[in-house]
C-alpha positions in Angstrom: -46.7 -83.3 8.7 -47.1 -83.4 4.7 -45.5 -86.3 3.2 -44.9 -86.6 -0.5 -47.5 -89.0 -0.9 -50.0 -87.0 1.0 -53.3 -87.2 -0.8 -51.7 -89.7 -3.3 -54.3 -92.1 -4.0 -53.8 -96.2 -2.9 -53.8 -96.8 -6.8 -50.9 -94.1 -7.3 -49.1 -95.2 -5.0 -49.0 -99.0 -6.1 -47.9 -97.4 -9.8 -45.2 -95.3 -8.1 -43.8 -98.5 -6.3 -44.0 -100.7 -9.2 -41.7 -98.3 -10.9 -39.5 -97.9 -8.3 -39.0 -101.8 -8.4 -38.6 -101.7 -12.2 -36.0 -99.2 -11.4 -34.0 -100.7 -9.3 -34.1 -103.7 -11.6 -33.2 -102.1 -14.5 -29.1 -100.4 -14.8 -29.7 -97.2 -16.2 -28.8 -95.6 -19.1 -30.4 -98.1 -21.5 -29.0 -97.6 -24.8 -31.6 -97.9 -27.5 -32.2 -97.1 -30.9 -35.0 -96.3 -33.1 -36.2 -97.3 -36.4 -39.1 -97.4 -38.4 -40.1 -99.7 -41.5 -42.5 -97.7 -43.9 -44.1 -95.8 -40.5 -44.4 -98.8 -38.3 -42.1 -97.7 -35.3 -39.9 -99.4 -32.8 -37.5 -99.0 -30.3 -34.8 -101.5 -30.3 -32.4 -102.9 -27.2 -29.7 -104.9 -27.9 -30.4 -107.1 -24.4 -27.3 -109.7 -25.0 -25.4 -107.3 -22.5 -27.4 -106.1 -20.7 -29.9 -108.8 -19.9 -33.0 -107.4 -19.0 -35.1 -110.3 -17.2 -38.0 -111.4 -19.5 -40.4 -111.1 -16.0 -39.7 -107.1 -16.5 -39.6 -106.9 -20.4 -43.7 -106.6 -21.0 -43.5 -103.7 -18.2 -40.7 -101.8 -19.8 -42.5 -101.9 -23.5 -45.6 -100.3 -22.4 -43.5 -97.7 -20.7 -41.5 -97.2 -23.2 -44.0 -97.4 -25.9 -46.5 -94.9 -24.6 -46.2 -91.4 -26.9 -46.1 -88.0 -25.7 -44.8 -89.9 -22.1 -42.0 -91.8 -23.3 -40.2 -92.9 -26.4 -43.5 -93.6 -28.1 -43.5 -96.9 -30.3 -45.9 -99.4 -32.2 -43.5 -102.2 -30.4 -40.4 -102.8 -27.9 -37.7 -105.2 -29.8 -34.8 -106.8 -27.5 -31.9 -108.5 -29.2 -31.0 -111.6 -27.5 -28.4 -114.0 -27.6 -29.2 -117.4 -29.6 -27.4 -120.7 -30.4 -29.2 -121.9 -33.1 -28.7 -118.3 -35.1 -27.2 -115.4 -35.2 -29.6 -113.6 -33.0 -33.0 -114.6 -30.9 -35.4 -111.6 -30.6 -38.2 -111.1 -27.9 -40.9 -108.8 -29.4 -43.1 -106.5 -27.2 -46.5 -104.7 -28.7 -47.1 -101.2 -27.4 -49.7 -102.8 -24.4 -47.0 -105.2 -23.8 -48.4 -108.3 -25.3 -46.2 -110.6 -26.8 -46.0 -110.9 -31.0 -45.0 -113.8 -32.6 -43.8 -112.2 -35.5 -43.5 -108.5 -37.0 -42.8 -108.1 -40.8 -41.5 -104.9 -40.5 -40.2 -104.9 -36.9 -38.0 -108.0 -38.3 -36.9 -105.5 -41.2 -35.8 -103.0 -38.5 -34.3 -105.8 -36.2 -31.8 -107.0 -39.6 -31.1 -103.6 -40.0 -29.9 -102.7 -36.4 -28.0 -106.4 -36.0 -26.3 -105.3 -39.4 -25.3 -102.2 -38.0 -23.9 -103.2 -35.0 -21.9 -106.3 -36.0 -24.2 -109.0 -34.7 -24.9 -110.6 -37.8 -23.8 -110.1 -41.7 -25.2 -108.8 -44.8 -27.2 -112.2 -44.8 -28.7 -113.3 -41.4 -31.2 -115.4 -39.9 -33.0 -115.0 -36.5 -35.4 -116.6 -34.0 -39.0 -115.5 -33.2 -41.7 -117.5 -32.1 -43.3 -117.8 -35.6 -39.6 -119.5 -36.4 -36.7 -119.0 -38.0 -36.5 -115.4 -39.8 -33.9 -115.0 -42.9 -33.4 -111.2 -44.0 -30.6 -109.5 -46.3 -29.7 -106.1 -46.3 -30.0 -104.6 -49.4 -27.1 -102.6 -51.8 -28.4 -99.9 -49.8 -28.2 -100.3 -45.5 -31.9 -99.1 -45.5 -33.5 -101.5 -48.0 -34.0 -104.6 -46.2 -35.3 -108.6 -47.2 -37.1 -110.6 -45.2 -37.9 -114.1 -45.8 -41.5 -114.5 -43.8 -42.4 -117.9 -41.9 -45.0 -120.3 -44.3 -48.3 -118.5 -44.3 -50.8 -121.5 -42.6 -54.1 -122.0 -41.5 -55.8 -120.2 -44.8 -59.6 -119.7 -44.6 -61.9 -118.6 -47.6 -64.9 -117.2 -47.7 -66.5 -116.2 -44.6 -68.2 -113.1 -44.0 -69.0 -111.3 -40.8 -71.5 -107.6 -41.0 -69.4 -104.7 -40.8 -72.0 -101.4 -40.9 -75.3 -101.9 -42.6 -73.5 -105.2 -45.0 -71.8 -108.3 -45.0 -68.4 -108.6 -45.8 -66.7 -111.0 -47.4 -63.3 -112.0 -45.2 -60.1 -114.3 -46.1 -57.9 -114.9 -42.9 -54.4 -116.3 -43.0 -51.7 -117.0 -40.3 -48.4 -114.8 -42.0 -46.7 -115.2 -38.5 -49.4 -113.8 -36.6 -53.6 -113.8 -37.5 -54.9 -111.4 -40.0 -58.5 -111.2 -41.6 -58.6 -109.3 -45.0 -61.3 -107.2 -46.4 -61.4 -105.7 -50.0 -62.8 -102.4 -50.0 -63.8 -99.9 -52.7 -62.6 -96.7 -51.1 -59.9 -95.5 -48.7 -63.4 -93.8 -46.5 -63.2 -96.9 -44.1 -63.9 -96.6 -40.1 -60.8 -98.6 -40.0 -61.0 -97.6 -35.8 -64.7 -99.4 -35.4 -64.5 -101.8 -38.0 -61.1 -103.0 -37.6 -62.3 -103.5 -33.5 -65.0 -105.5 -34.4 -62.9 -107.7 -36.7 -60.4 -107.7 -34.2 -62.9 -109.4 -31.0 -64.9 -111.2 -33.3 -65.9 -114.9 -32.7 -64.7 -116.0 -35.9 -61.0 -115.4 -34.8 -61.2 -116.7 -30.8 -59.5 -116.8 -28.7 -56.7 -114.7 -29.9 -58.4 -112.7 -32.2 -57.1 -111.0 -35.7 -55.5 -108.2 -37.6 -57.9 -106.5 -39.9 -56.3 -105.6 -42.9 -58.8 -103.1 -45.1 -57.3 -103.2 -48.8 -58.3 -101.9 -52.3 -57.4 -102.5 -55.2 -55.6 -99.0 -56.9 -55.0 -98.7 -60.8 -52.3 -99.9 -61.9 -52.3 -103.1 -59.9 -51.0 -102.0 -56.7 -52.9 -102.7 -53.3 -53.5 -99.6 -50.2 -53.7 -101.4 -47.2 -55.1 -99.9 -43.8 -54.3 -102.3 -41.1 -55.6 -102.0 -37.5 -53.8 -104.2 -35.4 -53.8 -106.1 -31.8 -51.9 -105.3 -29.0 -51.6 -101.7 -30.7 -55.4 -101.7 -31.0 -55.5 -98.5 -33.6 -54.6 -98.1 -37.2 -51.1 -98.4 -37.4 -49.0 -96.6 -40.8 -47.8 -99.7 -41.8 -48.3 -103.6 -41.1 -45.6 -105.7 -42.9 -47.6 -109.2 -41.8 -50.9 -107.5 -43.2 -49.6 -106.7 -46.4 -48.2 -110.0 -47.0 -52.0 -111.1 -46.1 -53.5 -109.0 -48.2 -51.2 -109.7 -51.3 -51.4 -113.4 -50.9 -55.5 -112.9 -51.2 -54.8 -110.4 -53.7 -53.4 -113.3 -55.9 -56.1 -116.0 -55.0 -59.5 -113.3 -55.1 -58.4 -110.9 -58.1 -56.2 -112.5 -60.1 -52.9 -110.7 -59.3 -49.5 -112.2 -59.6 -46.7 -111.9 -57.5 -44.8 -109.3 -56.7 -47.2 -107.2 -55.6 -46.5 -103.0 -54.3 -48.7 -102.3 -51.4 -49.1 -98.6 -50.2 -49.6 -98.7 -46.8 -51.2 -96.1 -44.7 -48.4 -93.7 -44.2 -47.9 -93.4 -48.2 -44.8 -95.3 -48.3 -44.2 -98.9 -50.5 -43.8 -102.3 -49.4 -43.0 -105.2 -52.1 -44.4 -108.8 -51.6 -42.8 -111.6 -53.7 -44.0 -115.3 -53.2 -45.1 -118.2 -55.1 -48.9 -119.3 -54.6 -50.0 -123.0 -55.0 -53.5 -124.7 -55.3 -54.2 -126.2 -51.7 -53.8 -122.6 -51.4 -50.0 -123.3 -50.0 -48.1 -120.0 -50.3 -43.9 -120.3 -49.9 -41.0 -118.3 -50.9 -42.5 -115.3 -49.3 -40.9 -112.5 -49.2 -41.4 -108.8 -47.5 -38.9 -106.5 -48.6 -39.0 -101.9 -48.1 -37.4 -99.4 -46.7 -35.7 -98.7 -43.3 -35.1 -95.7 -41.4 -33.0 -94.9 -38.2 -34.4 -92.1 -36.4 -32.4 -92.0 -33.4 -30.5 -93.6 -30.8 -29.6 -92.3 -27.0 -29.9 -93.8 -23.4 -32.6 -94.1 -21.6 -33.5 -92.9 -18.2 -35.4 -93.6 -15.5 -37.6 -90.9 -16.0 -39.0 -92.7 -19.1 -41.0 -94.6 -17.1 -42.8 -92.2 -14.6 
């Protein structure tokens, strides 16, 4: 007799189970929503309700992440309940991998706790970088963010990237990123940004490579590839931070600083740099965008 699973191989049918258990977890419809913050994409979950258990969160993101299968998104965000603020987030990566901050995933997260009543015009939420403080702008779609103190600044090192050696600055802006000026927008960001990303330098956890030049007019374009995502992404909010805040110490630039990020739209950082270098009173501020909200099936996850 034929069975369903009849010349379904071991493998297969572990992934068919596994989503089977995930599915009986899970209460379906999910609601979602999602946003983007100048191209960088998310879905969002408002989880105070529904209460997702963390042990199946990671799962559901790369599920849920994967394009042309699912949703597609750079990252899964869930709203959680918090006592010390007006919200708690957990933040997935599109592999699953947990992020300890997201410049413009926080944007996106303000924005949806706005809309749906969870916090005011003025808010402040917890990741695992800290305490996040954003404001909504006059209009819904611009939104603030106050980023975490930039630490662990390093200056000068330089690793061979094709046939040269670079020059690299790496900062912690909430999560690790290296940044590399560059004189043309013609990067392998793909290759390069990999090798950044694995190399020894930033162990065990590796970095962000953030590939930046310096446009006319004192602006910065920033191409970003970035862990967990492990492409080029259209938009990094932590990486343009990075890049601004090297921007200021390498080329003489004062803040605030427009960066155009890969998918052409603008990010604005404002901060004050000391010698040390100390950066504080950072600030990430752009626009929003709601593309959609619906429920979520089952199906999202075959």
């Amino acid at each position: 007799m034929v069975t369903p699973t009849s010349g379904i191989s071991t493998l297969t049918k572990s992934v068919l189970k596994n989503e089977q258990r995930i599915s009986k977890v899970l209460n379906f419809p999910i609601p979602f929503e999602k946003m983007n913050g100048t191209g960088n994409d998310f879905v969002i979950i408002d989880n105070r309700i529904l209460q997702i258990p963390v042990a199946e969160q990671a799962e559901l993101a790369r599920k849920i992440c994967r394009r042309m299968f699912s949703i597609g998104a750079d990252g899964l965000i869930f709203i959680e309940e918090s006592s010390v603020a007006d919200f708690a987030w957990n933040f997935y990566n599109a592999d699953g991998s947990v992020a300890e901050m997201c410049g413009n995933g926080s944007r996106c997260a303000a924005r949806f706790a706005y809309r749906h009543g969870i916090a005011g015009k003025k808010m402040k939420f917890v990741t695992l970088a800290g305490i996040i403080e954003a404001e909504i702008g006059e209009e819904e779609a611009v939104v603030r963010v106050k980023m975490t103190a930039p630490h662990d600044f390093r200056l000068g090192l330089s690793l061979v990237l094709g046939d040269e050696e670079s020059v690299v600055g790496y900062v912690n802006t909430g999560v690790p990123h290296a940044v590399i000026f560059v004189d043309t927008d013609d990067v392998p960001v793909k290759t390069w940004g990999r090798m950044v990303r694995i190399h020894q330098l930033f162990e065990p956890k590796g970095a962000n490579a953030n590939f930046v030049r310096v446009l006319p007019g004192g602006r910065l374009k920033v191409r970003t590839y970035e862990r967990g995502i492990e492409a080029e992404t259209m938009a990094c909010g932590t990486g343009c931070v990075a890049s601004a805040l090297f921007a200021a110490m390498e080329k003489g630039m004062e803040s605030p600083i427009e960066v155009i990020t890969s998918g052409g739209e603008m990010l604005t950082i404002l901060f004050d740099l000391f010698d040390g270098p100390v950066a504080d009173n950072v600030f990430l501020q752009g626009s929003t965008r709601l593309v959609c909200s619906g429920d979520l099936t089952a199906e999202a996850l075959l």
